[in-house]
C-alpha atoms as an extended CHARMM CRD file, in Angstrom:
* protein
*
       170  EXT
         1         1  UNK       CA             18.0620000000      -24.3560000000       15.2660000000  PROA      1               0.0000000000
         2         2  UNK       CA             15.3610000000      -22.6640000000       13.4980000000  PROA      2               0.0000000000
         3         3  UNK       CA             13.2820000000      -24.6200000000       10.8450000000  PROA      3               0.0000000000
         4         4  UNK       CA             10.5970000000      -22.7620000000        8.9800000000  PROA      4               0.0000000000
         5         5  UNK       CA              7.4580000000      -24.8510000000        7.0570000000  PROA      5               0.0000000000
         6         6  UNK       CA              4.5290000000      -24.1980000000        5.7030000000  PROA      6               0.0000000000
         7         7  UNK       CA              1.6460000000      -23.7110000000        8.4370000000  PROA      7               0.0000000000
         8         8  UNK       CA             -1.5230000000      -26.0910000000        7.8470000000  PROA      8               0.0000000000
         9         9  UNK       CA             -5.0030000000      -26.5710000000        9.5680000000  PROA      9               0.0000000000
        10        10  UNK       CA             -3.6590000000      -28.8480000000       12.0030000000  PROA      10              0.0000000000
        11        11  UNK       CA             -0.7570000000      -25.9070000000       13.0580000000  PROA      11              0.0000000000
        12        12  UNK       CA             -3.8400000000      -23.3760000000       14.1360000000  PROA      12              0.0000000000
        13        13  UNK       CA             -3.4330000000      -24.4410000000       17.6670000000  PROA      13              0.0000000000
        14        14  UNK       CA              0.2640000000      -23.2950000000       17.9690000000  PROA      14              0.0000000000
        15        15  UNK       CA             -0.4000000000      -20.0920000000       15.4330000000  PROA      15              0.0000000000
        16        16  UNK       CA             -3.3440000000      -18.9460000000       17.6650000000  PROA      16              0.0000000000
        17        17  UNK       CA             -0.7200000000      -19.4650000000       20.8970000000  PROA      17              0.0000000000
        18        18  UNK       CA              1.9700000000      -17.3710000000       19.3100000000  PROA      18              0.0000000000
        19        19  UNK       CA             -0.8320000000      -15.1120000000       18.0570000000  PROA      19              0.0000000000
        20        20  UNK       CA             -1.7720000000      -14.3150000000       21.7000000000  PROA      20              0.0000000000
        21        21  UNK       CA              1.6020000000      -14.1270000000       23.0770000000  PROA      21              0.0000000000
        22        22  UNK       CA              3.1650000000      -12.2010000000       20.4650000000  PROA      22              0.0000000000
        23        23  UNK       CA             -0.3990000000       -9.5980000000       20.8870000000  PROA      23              0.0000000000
        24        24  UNK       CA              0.2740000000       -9.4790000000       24.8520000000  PROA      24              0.0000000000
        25        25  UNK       CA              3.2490000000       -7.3710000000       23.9820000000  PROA      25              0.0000000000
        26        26  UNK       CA              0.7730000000       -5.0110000000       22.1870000000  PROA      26              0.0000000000
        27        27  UNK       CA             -1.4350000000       -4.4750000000       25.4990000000  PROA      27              0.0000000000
        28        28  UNK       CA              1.6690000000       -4.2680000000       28.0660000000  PROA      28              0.0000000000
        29        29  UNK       CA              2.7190000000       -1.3560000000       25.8750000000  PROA      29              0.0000000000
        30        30  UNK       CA             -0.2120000000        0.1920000000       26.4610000000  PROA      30              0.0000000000
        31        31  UNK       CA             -2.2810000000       -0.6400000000       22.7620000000  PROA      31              0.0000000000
        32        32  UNK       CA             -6.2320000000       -0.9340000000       24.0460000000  PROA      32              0.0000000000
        33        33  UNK       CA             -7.6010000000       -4.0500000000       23.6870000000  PROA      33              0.0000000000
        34        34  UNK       CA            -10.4360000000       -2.9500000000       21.6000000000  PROA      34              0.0000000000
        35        35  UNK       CA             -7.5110000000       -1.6010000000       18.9520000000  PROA      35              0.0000000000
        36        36  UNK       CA             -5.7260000000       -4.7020000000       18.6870000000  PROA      36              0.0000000000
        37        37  UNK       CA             -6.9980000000       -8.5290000000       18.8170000000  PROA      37              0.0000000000
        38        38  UNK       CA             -5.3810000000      -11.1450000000       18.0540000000  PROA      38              0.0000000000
        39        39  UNK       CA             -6.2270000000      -13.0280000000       15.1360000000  PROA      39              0.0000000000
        40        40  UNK       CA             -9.3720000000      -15.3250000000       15.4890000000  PROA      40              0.0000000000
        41        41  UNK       CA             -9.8670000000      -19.1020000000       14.2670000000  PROA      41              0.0000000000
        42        42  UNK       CA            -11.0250000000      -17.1910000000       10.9680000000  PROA      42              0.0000000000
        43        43  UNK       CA             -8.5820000000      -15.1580000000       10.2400000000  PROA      43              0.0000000000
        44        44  UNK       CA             -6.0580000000      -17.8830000000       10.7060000000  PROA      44              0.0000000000
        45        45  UNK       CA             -7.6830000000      -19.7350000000        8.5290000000  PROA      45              0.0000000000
        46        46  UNK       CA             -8.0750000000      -16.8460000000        5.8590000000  PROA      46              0.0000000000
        47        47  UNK       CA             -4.4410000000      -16.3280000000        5.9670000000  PROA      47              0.0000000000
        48        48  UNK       CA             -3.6620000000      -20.0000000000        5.4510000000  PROA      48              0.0000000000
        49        49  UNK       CA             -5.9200000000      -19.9230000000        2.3740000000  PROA      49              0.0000000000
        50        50  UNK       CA             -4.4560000000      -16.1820000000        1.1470000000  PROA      50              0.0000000000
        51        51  UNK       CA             -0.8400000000      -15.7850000000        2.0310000000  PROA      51              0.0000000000
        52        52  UNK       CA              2.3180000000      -17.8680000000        2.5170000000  PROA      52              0.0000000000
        53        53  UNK       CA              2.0180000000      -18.8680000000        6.3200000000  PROA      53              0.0000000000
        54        54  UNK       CA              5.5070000000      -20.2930000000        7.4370000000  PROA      54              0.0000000000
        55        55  UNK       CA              5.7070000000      -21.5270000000       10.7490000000  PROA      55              0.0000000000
        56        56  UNK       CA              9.1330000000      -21.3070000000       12.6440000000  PROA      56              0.0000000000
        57        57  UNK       CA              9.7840000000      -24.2920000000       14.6990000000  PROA      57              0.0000000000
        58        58  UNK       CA             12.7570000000      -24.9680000000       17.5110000000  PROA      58              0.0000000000
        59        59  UNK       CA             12.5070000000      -28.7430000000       17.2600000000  PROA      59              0.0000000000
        60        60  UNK       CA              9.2490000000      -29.6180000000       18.3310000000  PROA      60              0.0000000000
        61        61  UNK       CA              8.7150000000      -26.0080000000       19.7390000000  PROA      61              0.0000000000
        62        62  UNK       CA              6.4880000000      -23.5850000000       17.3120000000  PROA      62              0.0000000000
        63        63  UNK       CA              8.2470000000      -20.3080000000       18.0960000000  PROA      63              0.0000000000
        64        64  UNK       CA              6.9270000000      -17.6610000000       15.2110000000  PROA      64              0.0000000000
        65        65  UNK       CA              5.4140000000      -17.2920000000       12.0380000000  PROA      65              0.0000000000
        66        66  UNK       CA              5.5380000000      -14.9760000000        9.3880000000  PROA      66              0.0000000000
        67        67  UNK       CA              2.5240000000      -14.5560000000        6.4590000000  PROA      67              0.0000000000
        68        68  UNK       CA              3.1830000000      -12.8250000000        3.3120000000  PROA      68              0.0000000000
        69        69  UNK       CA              1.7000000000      -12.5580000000       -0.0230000000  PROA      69              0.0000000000
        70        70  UNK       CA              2.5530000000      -10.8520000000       -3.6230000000  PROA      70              0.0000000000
        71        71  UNK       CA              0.5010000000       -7.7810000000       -4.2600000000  PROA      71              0.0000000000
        72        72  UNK       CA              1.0190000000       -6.0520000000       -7.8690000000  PROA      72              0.0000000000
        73        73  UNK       CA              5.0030000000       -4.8630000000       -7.7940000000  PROA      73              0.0000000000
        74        74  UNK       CA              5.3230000000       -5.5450000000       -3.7190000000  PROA      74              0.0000000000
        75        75  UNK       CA              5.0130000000       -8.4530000000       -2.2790000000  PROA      75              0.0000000000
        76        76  UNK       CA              3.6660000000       -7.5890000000        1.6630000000  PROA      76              0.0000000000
        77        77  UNK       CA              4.3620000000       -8.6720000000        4.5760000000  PROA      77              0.0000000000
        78        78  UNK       CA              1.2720000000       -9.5200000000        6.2700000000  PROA      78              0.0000000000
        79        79  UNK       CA              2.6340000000      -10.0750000000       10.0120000000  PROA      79              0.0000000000
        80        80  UNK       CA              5.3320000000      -11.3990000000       12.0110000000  PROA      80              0.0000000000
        81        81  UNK       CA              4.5150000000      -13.0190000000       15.3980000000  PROA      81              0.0000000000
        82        82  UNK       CA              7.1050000000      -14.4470000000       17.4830000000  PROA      82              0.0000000000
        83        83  UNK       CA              6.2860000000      -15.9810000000       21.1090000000  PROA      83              0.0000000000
        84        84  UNK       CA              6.8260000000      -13.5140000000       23.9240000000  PROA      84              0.0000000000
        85        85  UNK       CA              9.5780000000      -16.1820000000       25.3670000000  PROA      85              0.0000000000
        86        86  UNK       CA             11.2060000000      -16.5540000000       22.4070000000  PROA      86              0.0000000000
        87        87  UNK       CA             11.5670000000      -12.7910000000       21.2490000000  PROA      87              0.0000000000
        88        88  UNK       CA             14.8820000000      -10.8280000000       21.2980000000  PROA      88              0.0000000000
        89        89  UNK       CA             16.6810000000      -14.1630000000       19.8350000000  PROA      89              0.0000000000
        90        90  UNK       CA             16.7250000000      -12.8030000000       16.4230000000  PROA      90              0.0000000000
        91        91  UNK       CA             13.2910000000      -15.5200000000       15.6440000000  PROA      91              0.0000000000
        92        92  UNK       CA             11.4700000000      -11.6830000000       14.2540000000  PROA      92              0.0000000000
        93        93  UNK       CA             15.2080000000      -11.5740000000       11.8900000000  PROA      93              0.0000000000
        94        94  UNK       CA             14.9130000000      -14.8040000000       10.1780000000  PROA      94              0.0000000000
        95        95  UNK       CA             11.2900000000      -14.6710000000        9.5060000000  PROA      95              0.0000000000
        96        96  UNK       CA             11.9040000000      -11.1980000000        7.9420000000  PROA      96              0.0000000000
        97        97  UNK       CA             14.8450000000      -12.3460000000        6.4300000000  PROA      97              0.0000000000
        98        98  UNK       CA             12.4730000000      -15.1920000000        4.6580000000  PROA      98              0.0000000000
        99        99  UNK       CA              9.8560000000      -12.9350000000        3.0210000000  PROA      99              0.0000000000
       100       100  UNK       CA             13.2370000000      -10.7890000000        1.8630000000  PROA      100             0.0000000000
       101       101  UNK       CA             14.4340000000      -13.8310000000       -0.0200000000  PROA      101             0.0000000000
       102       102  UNK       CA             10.8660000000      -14.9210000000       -1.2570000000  PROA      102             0.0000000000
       103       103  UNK       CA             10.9180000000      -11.3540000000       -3.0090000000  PROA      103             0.0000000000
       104       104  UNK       CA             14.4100000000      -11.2220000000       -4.4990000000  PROA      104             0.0000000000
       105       105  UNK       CA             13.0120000000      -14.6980000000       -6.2070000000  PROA      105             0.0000000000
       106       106  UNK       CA             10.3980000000      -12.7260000000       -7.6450000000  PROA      106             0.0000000000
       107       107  UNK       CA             11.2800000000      -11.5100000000      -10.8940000000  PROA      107             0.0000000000
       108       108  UNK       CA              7.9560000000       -8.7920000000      -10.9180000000  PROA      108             0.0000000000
       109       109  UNK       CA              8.7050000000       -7.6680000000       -7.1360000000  PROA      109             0.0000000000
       110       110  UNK       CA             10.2090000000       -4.2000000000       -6.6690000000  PROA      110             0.0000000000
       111       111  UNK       CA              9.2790000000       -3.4800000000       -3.5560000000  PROA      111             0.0000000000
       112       112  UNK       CA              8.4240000000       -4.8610000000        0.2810000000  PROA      112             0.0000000000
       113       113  UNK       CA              5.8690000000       -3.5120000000        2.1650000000  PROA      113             0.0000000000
       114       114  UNK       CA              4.0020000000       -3.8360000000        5.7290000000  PROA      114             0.0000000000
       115       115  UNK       CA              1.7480000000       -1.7370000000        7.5420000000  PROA      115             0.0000000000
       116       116  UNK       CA              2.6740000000       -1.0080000000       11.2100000000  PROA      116             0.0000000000
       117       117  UNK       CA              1.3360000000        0.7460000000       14.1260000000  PROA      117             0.0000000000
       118       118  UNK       CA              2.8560000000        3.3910000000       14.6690000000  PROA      118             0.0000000000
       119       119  UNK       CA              3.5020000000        3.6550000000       18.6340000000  PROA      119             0.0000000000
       120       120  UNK       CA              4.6040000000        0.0580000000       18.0340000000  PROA      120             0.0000000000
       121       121  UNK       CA              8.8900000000        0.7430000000       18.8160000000  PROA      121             0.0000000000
       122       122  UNK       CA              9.9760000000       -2.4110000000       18.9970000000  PROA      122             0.0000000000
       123       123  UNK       CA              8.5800000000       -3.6720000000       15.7150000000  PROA      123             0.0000000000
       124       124  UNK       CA              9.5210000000       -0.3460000000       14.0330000000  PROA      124             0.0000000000
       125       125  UNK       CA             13.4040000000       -0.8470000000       14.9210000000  PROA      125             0.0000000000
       126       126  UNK       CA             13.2220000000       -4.1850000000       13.3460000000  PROA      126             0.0000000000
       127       127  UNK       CA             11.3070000000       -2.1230000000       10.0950000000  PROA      127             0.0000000000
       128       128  UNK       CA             14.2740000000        0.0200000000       10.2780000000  PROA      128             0.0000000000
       129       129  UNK       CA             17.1960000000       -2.3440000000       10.5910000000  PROA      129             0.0000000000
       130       130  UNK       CA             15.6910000000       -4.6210000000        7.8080000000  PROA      130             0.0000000000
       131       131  UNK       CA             15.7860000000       -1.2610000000        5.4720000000  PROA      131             0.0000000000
       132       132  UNK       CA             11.8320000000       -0.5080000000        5.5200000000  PROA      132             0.0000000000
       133       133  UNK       CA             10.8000000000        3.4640000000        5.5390000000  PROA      133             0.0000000000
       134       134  UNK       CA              7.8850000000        5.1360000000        5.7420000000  PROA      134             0.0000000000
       135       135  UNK       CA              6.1270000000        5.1460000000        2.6310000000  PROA      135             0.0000000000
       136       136  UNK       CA              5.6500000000        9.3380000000        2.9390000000  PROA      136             0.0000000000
       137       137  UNK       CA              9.6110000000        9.2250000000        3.0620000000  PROA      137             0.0000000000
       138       138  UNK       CA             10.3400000000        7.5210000000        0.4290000000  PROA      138             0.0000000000
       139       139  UNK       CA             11.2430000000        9.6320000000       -2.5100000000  PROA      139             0.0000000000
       140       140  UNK       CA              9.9110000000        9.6160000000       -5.5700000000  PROA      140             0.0000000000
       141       141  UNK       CA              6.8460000000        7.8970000000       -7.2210000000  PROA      141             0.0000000000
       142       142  UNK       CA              6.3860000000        4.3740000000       -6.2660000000  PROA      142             0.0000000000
       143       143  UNK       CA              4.9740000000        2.2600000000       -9.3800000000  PROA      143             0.0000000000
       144       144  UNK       CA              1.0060000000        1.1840000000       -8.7670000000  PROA      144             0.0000000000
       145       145  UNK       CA              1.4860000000        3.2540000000       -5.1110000000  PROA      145             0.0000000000
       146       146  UNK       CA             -2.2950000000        3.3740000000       -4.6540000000  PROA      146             0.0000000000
       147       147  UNK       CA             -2.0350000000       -0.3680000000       -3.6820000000  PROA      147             0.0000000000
       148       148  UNK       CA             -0.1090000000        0.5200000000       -0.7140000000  PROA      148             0.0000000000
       149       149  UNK       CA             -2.6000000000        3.2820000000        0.4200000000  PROA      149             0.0000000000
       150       150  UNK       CA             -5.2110000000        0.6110000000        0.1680000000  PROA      150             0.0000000000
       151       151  UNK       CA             -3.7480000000       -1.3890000000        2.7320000000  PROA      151             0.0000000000
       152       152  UNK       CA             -4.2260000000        1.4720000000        5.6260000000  PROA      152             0.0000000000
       153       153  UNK       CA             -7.9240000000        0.7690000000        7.4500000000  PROA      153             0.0000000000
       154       154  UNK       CA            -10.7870000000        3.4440000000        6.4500000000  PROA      154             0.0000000000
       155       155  UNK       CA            -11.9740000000        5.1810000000        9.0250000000  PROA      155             0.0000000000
       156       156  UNK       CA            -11.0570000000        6.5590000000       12.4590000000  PROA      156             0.0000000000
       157       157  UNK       CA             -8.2790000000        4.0060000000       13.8400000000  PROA      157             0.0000000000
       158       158  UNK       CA             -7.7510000000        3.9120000000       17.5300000000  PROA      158             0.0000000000
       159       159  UNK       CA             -4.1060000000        3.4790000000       17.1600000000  PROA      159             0.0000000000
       160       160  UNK       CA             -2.6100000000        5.0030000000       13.7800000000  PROA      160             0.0000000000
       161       161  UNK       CA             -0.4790000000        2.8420000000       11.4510000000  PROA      161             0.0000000000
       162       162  UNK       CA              1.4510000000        3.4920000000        8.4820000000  PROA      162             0.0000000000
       163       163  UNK       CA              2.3930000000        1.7990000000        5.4230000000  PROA      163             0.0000000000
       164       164  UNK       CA              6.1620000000        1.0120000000        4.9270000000  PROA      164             0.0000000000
       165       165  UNK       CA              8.3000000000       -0.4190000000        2.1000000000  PROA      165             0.0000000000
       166       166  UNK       CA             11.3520000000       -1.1060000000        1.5380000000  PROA      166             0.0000000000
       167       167  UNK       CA             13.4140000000       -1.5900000000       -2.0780000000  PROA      167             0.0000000000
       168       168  UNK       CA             14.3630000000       -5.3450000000       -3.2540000000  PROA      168             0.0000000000
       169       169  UNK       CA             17.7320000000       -4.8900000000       -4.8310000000  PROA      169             0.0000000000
       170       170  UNK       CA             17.7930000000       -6.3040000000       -8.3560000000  PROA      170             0.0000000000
């Protein structure tokens, strides 16, 4: 059984594992290394201190974790990262299906959003079942939508990404 919990300093060991085996996937698809890292001691740390970090345990096995944080109207989902052992068991579902619940709760949340690469299939059909679309094909004006075009890198990006939301029912 799945348990989820808040992440702390003493969990960075087991985030940084499922950090790098959730990242592998990234490079055995062909993503360059240079284009995708896996997150750092820092940014772990920065996303402890920033975001809701939730840590998905099978008993005394970290599996996942998924990092989200409220951002004007949308609350965003910063990343999900299951283990590459533990992936196709629905672990990537039930972290998503966390953040969805977190912004139902919210009564000033209208909207999910992520940003996700955009070769990256196998995250994209879990965007898709989950009810995320591409924020170009969403119709319609999306209240304060310049904080979702912040979210996209500046610059020339190796591998592109795109910014996806989906609605939260009222």
């Amino acid at each position: 059984m799945l348990v989820l919990s808040p992440a702390t300093a003493h969990d960075l060991a087991a985030l940084q594992v499922i950090e790098r085996s959730a990242t592998d996937l990234y490079y055995e698809a062909g993503f360059s290394r240079l284009a995708i890292r896996p997150r750092g001691d820092t940014d772990m740390r920065t996303l402890l201190g920033q975001t809701t970090l939730l840590l998905a345990r099978d008993g005394d096995d970290a599996i996942g974790y998924v990092s989200y944080y409220p951002r004007g109207p949308y609350m965003h989902l910063e990343e999900i990262a299951v283990r590459r052992d533990r992936q196709g068991r629905g672990s990537g579902r039930q972290l998503a299906d966390q953040v969805l619940a977190a912004a139902r709760a919210d009564p000033q949340c209208s909207h999910l959003s992520l940003v996700a690469f955009c070769r990256a299939a196998w995250a994209l059909r879990l965007y898709d079942r989950l009810g995320f679309r591409p924020l170009v094909a969403v119709p319609g004006p999306l209240p304060h939508a310049e904080l979702l075009t912040e979210l996209l890198p500046e610059g020339p990006a190796d591998e592109p990404r795109q910014v996806m939301v989906m609605p939260i029912a009222s």
